[in-house]
N, C-alpha and C positions, 0 to 999 in steps of 0.2 A: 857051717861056720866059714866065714870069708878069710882068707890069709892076708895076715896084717900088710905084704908088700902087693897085692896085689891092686893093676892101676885103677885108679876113677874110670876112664875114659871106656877099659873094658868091662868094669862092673856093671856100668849101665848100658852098656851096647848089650851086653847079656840079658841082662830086664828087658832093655826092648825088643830082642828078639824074642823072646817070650814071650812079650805083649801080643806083638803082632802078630803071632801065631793064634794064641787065646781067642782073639777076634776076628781070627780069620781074613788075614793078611798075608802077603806073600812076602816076606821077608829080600826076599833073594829072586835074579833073573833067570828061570829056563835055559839049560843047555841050548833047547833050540832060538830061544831071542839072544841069548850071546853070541850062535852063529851067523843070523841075519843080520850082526851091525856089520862083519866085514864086508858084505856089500853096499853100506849107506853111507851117500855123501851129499853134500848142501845142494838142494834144488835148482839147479839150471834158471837162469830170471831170461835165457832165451829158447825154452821149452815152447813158451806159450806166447803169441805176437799180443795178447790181448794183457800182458803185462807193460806197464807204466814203468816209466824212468826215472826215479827220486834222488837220486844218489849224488844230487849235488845239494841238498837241504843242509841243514844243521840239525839232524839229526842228533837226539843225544841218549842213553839208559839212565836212570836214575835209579839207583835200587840197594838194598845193602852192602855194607862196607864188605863184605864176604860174599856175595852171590856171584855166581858163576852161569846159574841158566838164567838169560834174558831175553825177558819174553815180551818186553814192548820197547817203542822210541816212543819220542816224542819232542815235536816241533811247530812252532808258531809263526803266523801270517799277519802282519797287520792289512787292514781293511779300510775302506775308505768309510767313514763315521763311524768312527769308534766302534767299527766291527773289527774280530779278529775270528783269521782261520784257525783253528788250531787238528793238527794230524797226528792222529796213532796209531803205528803201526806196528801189529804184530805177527807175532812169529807163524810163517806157515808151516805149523806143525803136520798136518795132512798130507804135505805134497812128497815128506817122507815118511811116515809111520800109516802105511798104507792098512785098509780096515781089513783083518781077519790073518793077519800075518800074528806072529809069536809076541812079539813085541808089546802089540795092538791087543793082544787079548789078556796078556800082564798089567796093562796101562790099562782095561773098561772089568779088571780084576777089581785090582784095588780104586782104582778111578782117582788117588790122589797120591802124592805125596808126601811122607807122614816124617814129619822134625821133629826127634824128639833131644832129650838133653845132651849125648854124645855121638847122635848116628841120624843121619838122613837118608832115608828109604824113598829113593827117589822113585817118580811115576815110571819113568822112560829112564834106560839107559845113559851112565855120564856122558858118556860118549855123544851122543845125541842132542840131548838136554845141557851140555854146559861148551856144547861145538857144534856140532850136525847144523842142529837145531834151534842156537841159541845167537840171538843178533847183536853175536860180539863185537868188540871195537876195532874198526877198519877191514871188516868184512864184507861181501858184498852177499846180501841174504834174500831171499822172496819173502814178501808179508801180507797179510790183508790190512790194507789200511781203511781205516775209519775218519771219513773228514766230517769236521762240524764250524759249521760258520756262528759264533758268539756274539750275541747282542752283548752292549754298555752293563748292563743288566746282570750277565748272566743267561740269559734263555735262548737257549739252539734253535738258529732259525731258519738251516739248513744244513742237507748231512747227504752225503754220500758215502759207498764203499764198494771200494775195488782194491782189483791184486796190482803190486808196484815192486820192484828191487828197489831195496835199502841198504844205506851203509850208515852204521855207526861212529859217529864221530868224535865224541868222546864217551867213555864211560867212567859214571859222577855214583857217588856213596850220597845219601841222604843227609846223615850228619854233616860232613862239612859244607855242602852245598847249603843248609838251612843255617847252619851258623854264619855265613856269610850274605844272604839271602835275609836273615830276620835280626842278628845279632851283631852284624858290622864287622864280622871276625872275614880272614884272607880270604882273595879269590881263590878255590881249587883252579891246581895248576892247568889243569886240562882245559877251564873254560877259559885263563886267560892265554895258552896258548893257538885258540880257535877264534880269529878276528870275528866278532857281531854275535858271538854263543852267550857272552853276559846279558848284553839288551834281550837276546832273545827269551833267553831263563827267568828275567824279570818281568819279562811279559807272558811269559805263561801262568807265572807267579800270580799279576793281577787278575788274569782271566778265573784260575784255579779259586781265586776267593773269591768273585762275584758268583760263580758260580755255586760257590759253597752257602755264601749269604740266601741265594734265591732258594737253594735247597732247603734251609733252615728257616726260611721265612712259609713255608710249605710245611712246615712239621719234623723235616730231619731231627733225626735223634742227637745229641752230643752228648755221647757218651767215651766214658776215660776207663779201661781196667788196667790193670797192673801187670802189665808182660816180663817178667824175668826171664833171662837165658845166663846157660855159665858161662865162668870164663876159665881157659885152662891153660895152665901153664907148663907145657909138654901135654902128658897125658895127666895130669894131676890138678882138679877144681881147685880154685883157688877163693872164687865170690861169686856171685850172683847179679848181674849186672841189668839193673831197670831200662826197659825200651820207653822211650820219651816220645811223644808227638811230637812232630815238627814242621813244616811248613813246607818241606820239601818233600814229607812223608803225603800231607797234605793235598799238596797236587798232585801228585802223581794217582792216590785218592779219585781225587774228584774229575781227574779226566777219563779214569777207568770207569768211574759210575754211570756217565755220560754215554763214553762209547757203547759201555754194553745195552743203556736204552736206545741208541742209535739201531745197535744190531736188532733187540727183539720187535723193533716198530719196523726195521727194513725186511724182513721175511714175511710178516705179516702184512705188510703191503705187497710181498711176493706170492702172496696166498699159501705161505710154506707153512708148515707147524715149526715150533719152536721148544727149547728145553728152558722152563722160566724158570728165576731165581725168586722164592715167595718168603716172605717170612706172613705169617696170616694175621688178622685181628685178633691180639690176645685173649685167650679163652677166660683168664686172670686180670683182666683188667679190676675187676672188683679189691683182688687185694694189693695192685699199685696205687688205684686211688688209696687205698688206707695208707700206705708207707706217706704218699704224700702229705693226706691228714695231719699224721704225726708230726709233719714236719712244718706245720701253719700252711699248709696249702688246698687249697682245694681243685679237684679232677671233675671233669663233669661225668656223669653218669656211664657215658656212651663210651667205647674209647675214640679217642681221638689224640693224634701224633702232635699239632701244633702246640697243645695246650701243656703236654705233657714235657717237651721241650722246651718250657719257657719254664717248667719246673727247674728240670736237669740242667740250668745255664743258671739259674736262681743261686743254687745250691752249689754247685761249681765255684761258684765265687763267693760262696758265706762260708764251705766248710772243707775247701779243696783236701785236706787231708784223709776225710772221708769218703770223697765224693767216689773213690775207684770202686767202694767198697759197697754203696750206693748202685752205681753202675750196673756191676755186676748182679745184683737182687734184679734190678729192674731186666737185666737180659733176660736173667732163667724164668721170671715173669712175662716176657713173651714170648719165649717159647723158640726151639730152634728154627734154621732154614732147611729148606729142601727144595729139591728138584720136582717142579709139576711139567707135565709136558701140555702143550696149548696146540689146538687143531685150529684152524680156520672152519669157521662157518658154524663152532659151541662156543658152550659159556666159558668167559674169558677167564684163566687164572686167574686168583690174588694176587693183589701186587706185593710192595715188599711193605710194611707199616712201619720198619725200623729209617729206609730211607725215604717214605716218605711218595713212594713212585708206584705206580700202576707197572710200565714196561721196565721190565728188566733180566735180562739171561746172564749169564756170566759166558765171556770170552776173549779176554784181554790174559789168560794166564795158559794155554796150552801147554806146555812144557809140565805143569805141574800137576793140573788138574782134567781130568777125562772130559768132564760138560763141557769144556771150551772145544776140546776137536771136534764134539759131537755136533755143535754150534758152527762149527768152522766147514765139518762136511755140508750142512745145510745151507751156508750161506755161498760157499762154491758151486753147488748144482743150483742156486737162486741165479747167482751173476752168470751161469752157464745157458740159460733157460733148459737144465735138464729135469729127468723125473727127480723128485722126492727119494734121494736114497734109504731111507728107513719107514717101517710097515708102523701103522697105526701100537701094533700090541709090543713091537717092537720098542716103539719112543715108551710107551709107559713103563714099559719093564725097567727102562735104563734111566727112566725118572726113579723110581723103589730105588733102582738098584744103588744109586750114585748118591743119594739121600745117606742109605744107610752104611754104606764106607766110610762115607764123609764122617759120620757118627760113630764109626769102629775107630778111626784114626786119630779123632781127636781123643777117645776115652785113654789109646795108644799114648798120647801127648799129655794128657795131663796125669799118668801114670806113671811115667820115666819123670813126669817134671815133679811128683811127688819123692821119688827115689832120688834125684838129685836134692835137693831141699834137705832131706835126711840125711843121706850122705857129708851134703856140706856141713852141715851141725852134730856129726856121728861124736866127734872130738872135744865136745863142749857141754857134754854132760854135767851138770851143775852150776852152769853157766846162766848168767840175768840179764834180761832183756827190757827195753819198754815195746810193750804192744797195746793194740786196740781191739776190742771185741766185735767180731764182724760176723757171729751170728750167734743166737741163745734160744733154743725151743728145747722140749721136753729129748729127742733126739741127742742134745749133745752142746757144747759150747763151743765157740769157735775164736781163734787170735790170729792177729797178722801183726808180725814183729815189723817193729819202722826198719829197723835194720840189723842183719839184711829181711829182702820183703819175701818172708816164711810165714807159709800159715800153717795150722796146727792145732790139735786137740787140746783143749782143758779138761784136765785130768781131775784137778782137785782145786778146790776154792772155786766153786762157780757161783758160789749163792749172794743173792741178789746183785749178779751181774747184765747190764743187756746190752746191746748193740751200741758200739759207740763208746762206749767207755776206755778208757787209757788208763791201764795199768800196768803193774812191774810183773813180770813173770820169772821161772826159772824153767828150764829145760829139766827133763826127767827120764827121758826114754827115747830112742829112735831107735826107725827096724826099717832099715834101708831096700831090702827085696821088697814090703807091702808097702812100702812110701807111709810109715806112720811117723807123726811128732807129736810126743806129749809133754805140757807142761801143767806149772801147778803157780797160784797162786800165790807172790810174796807178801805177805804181811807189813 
């Protein structure tokens, strides 16, 4: 039994530290990594003469209204015909979180960073991750930058990477950057205190959707789910607050998808092996075409991403209320991602089928997640012409390994974010809703209230209900430690 004063904020830091134990997660840092940060500080950029001088760009972060570890810039070049440079550069996480220290074996532990609804179990130390390590604003930091020269088009038609010192020059939140960006709403003060950062933001802006177009013209997916996070006021949840796509969420997107094909084609031209990000050809294409079916469309036999995108943009625009819920079917029908490792000289990984691309690793996020340093020590002994720091059975191992954290952490996340849901509706027991039914098999029946966006069991009155439908509900039960919600059908 919970004590009636006791806070939200700790109730579910409590769930999730339980989570993360259950899956086998380290909740908490090692006395001995808590004694290694006193001796870490931001990497030297004249350690090494073979670092570059950047720090007079217009460098800028773009990242949540609350983030604190920044882990990329990003800056743009015009070009003569309608080409443009554009550079991201990110954090060099390796040149401090050296491999086989305490630290470093907490971070290829858990291999990510697990947010759940009151508590962020970060990969790396704050310390580290949100200063050390992080390419805060008006800092002078070392990064691997990723350069790509953009056709009119969209299509990279030259790329280099190499190490550079960066400075941050303003640090930008998404939402108002995309309200001002797409919606006409003010300049964030930051960009108009930096003479030539608006031109610049608008032009990465254009580059970031030809580049999305050419993606999408290729099979990329577009797909929409419904991300809720709380909101609290003190320690005490107050609502449920929907994360919106935005244009500014967008590029930032599409210049990370980029770069990281930049990275797993530059290794592999360095004869390196690499850690690829796969999502595979759905094993379940047979029962996406049927969802399509239903929906007057038809999938060809095979699967195929182009076809299936012209569904999910179809649909998007006939039935956008449904479409998050839509989405979502179609995700867990293809099936998670995971980490394969790729040798030189065998058969080439799968690519990714959700975007659509053959090369792709992840390495634009260090700070958060373990594959990027793994990626980052590869791509350092590439640019060094050194050996290969990692053995053959070693890279495999750390592909398993990193796959299934990845999969411990999110189950972590959608675990606490069921316990908050409950919680938020603990007080509203008999309370009426409109919802729509977002899923109906033999298993169970399923609702997603329009608001706030909870989902939740149907208890009672499920008969002749399916997918899609919009009805009234009532709230009947919540049991906030197992993240359950039950309602029942109004009449």
């Amino acid at each position: 039994m919970n004590a009636p004063d006791q806070q939200d904020r700790a109730r579910l830091d409590r769930i999730a530290r339980a989570a993360m134990v259950a899956r086998g997660l380290l909740p908490d840092f090692s006395v001995a990594a808590q004694h290694e940060l006193g001796g870490l500080k931001p990497a030297s950029p004249t350690a090494d003469g073979q670092i570059r001088d950047l720090r007079g760009l217009l460098w800028a972060s773009i990242d949540n209204d609350d983030s604190r570890d920044l882990d990329q810039l990003t800056v743009a070049q015009p070009l003569p015909g309608a080409r443009v440079k554009i550079l991201v550069a990110v954090a060099d996480v390796d040149a401090v979180v050296k491999d086989g220290t305490a630290i470093d074996e907490h971070a290829r532990h858990n291999t990510t960073s697990v947010y759940t609804a009151a508590t962020i179990f970060p990969m790396l130390p704050e310390k580290l991750s949100t200063d050390v390590t992080s390419l805060n604003a008006d800092e002078d930091r070392v990064a691997l930058v990723v350069e790509m020269t953009v056709a009119d088009d969209g299509t990279v038609t030259d790329s280099a990477i190499y190490r550079a010192c960066v400075r941050n020059r303003a640090k930008l939140a998404y939402n108002s950057v995309a309200a001002w960006l797409e919606d006409g709403g003010a300049i964030p003060a930051a960009v108009a205190a930096l003479p030539g950062l608006d031109e610049n933001l608008r032009l990465q802006n254009r580059v970031a959707q030809n580049m999305k177009n050419l993606r999408q013209t290729h099979g990329a997916l577009s797909l929409e789910t419904l991300e809720a996070r709380p909101v609290f006021d003190g320690d005490r949840m107050h609502k449920l607050e929907v994360e919106k796509p935005n244009c500014a969420k967008e590029l930032i997107a599409d210049f990370m998808i980029a770069a990281n094909g930049v990275t797993a084609r530059y290794l592999a031209a360095k004869n390196f092996p690499s850690l690829r990000r796969v999502v595979r050809t759905p094993k379940r294409w047979d029962a996406i075409v049927e969802i399509a079916r239903q929906h007057g469309f038809e999938l060809p036999e095979q699967p195929d991403p182009k076809p299936l995108n012209d569904f999910l943009v179809k649909q998007q625009a006939a039935d956008p209320l449904r479409f998050p819920d839509l989405s979502l079917t179609v995700i867990k029908l293809l099936g998670n991602g995971e980490y394969v490792a790729e040798f030189p000289g065998e058969e080439a990984a799968p690519g990714h089928f959700g975007l659509a691309v053959r090369d792709y690793s992840h390495s634009t996020a260090p700070n958060r997640r373990y594959p990027d340093i793994i990626t980052q020590r590869l791509l350092k002994a590439a640019l060094a012409a050194a050996p290969v720091p990692f053995e053959k059975k070693d890279m495999e191992m750390l592909a398993t390994h990193c796959s299934a954290q990845e999969d411990a952490a999110k189950k972590v996340e959608r675990q606490v974010g069921k316990s908050a849901a409950a919680l938020l509706l603990e007080s509203k027991i008999g309370a009426q809703f409109d919802a729509i039914v977002t899923g109906a098999s033999p298993k169970g029946t399923w609702v997603r209230l329009l608001d706030p966006p909870v989902e939740g069991k149907l208890a009672q009155g499920t008969q002749g209900l399916d997918v899609g439908d919009k009805i009234r509900v009532q709230l009947v039960r919540t049991d906030v430690e197992q993240g359950f919600i039950d309602f029942k059908t109004v009449k």
